[in-house]
MMTF fields as JSON, N, C-alpha, C and O atoms, coordinates in Angstrom:
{
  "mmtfVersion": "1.0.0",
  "mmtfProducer": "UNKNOWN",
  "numBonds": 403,
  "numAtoms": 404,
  "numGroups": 101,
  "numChains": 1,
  "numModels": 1,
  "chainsPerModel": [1],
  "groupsPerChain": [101],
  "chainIdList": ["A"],
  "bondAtomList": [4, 2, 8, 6, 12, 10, 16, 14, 20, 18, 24, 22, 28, 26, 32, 30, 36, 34, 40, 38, 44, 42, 48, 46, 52, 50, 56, 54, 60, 58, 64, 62, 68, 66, 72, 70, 76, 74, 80, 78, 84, 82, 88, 86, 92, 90, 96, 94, 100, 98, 104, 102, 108, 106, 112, 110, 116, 114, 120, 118, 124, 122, 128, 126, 132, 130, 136, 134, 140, 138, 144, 142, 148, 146, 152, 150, 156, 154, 160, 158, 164, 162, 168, 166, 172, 170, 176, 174, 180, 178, 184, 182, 188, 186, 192, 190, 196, 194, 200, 198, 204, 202, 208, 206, 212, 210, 216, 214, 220, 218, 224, 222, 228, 226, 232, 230, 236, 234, 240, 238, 244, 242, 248, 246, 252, 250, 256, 254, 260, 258, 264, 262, 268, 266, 272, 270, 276, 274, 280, 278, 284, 282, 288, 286, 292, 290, 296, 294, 300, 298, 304, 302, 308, 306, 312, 310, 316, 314, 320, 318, 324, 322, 328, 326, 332, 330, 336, 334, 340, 338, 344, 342, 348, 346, 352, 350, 356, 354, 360, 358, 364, 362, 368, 366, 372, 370, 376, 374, 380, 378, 384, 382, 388, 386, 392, 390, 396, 394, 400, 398],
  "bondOrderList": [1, 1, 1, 1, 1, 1, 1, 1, 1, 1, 1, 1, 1, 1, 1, 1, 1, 1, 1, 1, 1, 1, 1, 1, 1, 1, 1, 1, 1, 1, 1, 1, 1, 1, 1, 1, 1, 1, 1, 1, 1, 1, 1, 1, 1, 1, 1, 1, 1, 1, 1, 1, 1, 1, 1, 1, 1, 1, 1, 1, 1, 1, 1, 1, 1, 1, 1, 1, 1, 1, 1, 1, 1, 1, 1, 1, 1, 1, 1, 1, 1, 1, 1, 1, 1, 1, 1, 1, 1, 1, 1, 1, 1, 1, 1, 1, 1, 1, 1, 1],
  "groupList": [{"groupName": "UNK", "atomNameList": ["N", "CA", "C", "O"], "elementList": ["N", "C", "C", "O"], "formalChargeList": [0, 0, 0, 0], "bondAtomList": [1, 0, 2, 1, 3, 2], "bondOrderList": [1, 1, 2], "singleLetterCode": "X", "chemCompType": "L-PEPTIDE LINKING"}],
  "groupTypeList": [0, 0, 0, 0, 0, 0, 0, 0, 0, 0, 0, 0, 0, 0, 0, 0, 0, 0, 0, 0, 0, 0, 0, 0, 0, 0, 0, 0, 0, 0, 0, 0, 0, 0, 0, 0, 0, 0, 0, 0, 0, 0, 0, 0, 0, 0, 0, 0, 0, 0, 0, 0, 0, 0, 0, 0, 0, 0, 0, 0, 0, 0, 0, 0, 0, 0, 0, 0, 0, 0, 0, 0, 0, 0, 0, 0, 0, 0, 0, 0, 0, 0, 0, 0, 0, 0, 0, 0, 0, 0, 0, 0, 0, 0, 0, 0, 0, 0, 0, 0, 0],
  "groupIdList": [1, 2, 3, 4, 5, 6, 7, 8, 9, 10, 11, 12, 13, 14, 15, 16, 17, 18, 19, 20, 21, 22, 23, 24, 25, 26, 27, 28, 29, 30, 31, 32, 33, 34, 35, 36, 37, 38, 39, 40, 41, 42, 43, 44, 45, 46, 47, 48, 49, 50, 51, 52, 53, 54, 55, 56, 57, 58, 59, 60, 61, 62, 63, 64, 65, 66, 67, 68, 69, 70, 71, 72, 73, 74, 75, 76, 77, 78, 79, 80, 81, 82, 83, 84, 85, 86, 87, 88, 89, 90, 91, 92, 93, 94, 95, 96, 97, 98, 99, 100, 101],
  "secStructList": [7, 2, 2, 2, 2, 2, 2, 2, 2, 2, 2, 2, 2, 2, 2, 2, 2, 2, 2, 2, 2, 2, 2, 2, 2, 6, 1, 1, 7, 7, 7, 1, 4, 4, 4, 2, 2, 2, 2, 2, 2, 2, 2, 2, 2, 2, 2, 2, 2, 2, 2, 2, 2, 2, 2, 2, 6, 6, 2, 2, 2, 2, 2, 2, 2, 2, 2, 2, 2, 2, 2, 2, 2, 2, 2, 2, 2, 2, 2, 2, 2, 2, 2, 2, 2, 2, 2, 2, 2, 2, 2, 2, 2, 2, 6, 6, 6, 4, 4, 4, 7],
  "xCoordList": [131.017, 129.731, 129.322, 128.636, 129.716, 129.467, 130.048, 129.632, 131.483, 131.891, 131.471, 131.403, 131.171, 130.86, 129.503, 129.397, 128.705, 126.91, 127.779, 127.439, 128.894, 128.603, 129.249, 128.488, 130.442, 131.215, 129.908, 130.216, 129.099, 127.832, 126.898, 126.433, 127.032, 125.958, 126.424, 125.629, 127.805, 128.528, 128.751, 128.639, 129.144, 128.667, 127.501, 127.152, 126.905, 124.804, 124.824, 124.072, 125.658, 125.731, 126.203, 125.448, 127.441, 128.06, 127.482, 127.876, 126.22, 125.73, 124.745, 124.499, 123.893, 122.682, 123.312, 122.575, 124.09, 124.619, 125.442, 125.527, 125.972, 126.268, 124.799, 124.653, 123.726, 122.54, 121.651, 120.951, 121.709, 120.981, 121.49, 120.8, 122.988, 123.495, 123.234, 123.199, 123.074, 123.095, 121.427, 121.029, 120.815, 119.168, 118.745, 118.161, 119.358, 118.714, 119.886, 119.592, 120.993, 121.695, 121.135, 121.388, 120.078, 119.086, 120.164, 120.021, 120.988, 121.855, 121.014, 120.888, 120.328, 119.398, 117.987, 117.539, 117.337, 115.877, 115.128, 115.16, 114.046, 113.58, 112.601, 112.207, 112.194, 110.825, 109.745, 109.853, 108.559, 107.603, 106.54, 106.085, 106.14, 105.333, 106.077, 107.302, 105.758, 106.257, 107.271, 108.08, 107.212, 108.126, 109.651, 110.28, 110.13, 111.486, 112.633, 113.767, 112.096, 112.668, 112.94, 114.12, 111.63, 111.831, 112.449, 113.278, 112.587, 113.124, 114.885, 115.641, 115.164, 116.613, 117.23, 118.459, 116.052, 116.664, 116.602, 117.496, 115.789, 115.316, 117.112, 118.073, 117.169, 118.011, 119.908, 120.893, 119.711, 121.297, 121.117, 121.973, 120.006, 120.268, 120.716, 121.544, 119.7, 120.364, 121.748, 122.055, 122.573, 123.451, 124.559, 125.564, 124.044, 124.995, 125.424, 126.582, 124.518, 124.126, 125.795, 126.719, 125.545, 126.735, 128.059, 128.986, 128.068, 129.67, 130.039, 131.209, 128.969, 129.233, 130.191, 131.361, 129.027, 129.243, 130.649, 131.137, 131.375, 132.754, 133.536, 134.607, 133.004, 133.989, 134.339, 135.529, 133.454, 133.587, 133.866, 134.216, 133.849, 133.535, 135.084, 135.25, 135.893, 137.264, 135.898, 135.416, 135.525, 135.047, 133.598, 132.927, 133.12, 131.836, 132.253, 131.584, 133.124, 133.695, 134.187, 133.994, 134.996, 135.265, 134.277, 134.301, 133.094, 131.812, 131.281, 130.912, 131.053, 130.306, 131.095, 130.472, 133.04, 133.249, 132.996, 132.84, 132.986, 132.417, 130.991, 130.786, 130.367, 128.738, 128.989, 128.835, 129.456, 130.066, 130.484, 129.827, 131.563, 131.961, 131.225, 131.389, 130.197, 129.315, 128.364, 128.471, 127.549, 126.865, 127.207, 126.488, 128.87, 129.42, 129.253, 128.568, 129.902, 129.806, 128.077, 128.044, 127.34, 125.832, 125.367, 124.142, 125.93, 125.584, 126.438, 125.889, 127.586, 128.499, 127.5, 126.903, 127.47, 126.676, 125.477, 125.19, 124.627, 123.249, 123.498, 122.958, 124.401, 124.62, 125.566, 125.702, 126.422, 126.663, 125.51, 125.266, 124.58, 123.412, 122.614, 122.126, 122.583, 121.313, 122.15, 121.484, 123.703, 124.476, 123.902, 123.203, 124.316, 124.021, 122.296, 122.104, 121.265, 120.461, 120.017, 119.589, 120.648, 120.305, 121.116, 120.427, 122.102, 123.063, 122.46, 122.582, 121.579, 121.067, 119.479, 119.037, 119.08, 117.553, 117.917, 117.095, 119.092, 119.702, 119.574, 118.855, 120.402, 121.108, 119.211, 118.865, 118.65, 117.505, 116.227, 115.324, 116.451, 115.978, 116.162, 115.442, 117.848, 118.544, 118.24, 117.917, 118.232, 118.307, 116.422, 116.012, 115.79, 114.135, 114.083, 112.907, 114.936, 114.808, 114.589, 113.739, 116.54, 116.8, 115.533, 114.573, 115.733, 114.386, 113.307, 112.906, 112.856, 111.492, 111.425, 110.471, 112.837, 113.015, 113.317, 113.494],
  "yCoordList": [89.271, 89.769, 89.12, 89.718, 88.027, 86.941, 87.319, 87.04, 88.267, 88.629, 89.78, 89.861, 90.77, 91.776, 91.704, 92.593, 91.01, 90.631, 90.179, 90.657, 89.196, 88.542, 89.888, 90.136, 90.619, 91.683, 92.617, 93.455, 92.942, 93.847, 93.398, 94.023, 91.643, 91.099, 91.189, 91.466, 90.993, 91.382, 92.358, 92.279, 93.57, 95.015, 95.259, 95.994, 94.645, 94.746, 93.84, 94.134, 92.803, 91.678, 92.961, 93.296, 93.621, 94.082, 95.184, 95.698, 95.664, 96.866, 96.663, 97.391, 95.349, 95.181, 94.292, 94.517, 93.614, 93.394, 94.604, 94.657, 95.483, 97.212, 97.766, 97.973, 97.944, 98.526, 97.307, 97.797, 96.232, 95.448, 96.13, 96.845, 95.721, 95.894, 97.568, 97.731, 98.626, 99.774, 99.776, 100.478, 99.261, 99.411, 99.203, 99.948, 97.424, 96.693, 97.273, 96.964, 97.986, 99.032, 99.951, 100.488, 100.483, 101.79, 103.158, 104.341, 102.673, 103.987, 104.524, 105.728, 103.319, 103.87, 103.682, 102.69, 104.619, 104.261, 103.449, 103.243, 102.663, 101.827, 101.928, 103.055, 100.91, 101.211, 101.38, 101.574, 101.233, 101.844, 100.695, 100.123, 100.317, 99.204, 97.851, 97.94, 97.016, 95.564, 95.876, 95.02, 96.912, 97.254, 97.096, 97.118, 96.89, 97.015, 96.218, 96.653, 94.925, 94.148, 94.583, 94.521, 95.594, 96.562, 97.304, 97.5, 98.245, 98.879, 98.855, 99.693, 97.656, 97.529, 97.139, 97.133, 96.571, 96.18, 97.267, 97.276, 98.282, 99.31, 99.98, 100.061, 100.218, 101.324, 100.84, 101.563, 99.069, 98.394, 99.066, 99.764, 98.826, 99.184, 100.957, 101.459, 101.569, 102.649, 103.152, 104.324, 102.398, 102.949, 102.326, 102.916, 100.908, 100.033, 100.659, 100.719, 100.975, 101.623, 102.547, 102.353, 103.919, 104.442, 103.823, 103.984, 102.929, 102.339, 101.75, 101.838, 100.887, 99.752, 100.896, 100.884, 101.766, 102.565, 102.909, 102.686, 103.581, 104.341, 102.945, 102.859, 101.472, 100.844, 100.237, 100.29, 99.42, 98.814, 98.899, 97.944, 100.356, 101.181, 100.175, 101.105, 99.431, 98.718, 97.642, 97.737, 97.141, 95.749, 96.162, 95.162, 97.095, 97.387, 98.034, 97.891, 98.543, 98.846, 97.17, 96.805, 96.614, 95.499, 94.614, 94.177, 94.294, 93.705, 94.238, 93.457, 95.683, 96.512, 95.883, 95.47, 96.021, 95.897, 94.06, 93.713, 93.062, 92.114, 91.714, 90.648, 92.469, 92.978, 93.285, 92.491, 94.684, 95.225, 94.152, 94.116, 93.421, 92.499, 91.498, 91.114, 90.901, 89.686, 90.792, 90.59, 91.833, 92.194, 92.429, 92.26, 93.037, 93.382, 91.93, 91.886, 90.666, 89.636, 89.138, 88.57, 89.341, 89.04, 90.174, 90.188, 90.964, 92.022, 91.297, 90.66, 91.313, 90.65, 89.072, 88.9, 88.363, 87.045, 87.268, 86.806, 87.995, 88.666, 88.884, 88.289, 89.823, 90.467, 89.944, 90.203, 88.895, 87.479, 86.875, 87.008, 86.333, 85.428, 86.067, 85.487, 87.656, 88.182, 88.389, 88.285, 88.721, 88.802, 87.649, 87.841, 86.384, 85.133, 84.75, 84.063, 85.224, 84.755, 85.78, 85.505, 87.254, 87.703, 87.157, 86.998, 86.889, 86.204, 85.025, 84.57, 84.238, 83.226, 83.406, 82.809, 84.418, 84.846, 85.434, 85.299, 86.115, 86.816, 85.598, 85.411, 85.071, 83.544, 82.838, 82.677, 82.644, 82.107, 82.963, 82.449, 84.058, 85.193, 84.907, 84.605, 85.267, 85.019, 83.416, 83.474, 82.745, 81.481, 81.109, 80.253, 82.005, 82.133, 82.965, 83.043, 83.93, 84.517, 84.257, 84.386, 83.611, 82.662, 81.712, 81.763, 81.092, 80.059, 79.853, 78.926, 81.66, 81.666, 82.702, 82.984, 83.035, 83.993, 82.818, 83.134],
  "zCoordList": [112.946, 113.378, 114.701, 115.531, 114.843, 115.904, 117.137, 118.262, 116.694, 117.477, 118.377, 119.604, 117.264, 117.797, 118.647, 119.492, 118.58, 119.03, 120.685, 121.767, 120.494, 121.538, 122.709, 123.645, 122.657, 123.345, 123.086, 123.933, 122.737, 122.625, 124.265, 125.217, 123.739, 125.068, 126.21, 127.108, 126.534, 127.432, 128.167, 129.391, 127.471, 127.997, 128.413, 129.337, 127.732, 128.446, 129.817, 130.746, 129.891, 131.177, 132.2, 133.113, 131.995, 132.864, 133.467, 134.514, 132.563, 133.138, 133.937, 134.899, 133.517, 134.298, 135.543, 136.502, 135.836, 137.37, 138.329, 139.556, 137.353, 137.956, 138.708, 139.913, 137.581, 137.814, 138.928, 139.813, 138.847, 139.717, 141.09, 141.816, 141.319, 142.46, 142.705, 143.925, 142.131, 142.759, 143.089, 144.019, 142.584, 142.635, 143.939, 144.726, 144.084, 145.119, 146.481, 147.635, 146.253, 147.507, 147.822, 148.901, 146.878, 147.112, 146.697, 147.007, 146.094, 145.43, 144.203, 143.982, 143.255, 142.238, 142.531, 143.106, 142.136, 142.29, 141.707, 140.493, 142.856, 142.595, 141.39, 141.088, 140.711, 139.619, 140.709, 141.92, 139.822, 140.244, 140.691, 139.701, 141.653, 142.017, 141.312, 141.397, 140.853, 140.586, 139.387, 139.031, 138.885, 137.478, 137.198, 136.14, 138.796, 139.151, 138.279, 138.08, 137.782, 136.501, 135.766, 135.419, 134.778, 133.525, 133.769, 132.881, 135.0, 135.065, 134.981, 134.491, 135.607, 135.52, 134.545, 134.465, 133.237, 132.184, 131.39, 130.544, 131.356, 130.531, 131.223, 130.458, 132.127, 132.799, 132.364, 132.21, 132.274, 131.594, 130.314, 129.772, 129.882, 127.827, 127.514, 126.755, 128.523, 128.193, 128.859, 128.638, 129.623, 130.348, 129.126, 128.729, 128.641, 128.032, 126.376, 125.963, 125.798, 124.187, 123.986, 123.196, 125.47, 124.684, 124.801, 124.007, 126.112, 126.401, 125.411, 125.039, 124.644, 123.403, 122.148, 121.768, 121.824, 121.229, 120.845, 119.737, 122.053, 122.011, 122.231, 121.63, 123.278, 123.313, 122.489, 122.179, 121.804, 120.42, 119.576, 118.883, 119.126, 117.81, 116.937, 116.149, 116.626, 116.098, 115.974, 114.846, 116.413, 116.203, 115.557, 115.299, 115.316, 114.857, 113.332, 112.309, 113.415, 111.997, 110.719, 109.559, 112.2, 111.413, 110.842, 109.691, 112.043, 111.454, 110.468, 109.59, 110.25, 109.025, 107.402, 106.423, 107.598, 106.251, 105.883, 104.712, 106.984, 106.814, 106.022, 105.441, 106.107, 105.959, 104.599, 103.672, 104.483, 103.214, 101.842, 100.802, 102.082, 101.567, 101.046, 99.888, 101.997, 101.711, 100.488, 99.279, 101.008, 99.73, 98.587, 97.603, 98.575, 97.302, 96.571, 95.549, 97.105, 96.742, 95.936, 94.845, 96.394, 96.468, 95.406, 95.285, 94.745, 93.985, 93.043, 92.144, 93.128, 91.599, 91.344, 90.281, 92.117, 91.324, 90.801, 89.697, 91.509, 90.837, 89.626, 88.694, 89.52, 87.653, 86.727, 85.531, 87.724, 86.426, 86.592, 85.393, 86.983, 86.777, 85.608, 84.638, 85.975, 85.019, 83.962, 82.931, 83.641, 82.421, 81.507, 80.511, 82.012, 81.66, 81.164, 80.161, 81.902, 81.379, 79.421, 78.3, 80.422, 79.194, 78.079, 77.072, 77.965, 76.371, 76.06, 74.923, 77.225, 77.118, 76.043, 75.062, 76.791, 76.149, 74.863, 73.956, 74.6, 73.177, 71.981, 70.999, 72.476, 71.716, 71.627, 70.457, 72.161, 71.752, 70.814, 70.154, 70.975, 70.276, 68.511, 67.56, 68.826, 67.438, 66.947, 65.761, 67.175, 66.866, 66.273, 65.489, 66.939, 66.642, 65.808, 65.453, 65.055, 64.374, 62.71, 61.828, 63.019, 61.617, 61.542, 60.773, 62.265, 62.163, 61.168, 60.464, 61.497, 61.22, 59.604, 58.88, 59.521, 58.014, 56.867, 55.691]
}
């Protein structure tokens, strides 16, 4: 996952020094009064979104079944924990039962 975030930030690096440099060449247009910052960051994210997209897409799959994995994991201990308490709460049930006949 670490991986994929960081080659994600990267592609965003590479677009906003692409987009800086065409801005401040006057190949792209400027923002609008002092906005010119937002603008070039607004203008990397959307240029960057689809490259990530198609370039990544091997390493974004791989992060997902990573993801995948940890919850499957996090779902099986949940329902041994709750298996367990219930045989636990059973067994004390029964044991309150005899008890009290």
């Amino acid at each position: 996952m670490l991986r994929y975030t960081l080659m994600r930030l990267g592609v965003f690096a590479g677009c906003l020094v692409v987009v800086s440099g065409l801005v401040y060449s006057g190949l792209a247009p400027r923002g609008l009064g002092d906005s010119n910052g937002l603008w070039i960051i607004l203008l990397a994210l959307l240029i960057s979104a689809p490259i990530s997209f198609v370039v990544l897409r091997k390493e974004r799959d791989r992060a997902s079944e990573q993801i995948v994995g940890k919850v499957e994991r996090v779902k099986a201990n949940l329902e041994a924990n709750r298996s367990q308490e219930d045989a636990a709460d059973d067994t004390v049930r029964t044991q309150g039962q005899t008890q009290t006949s």
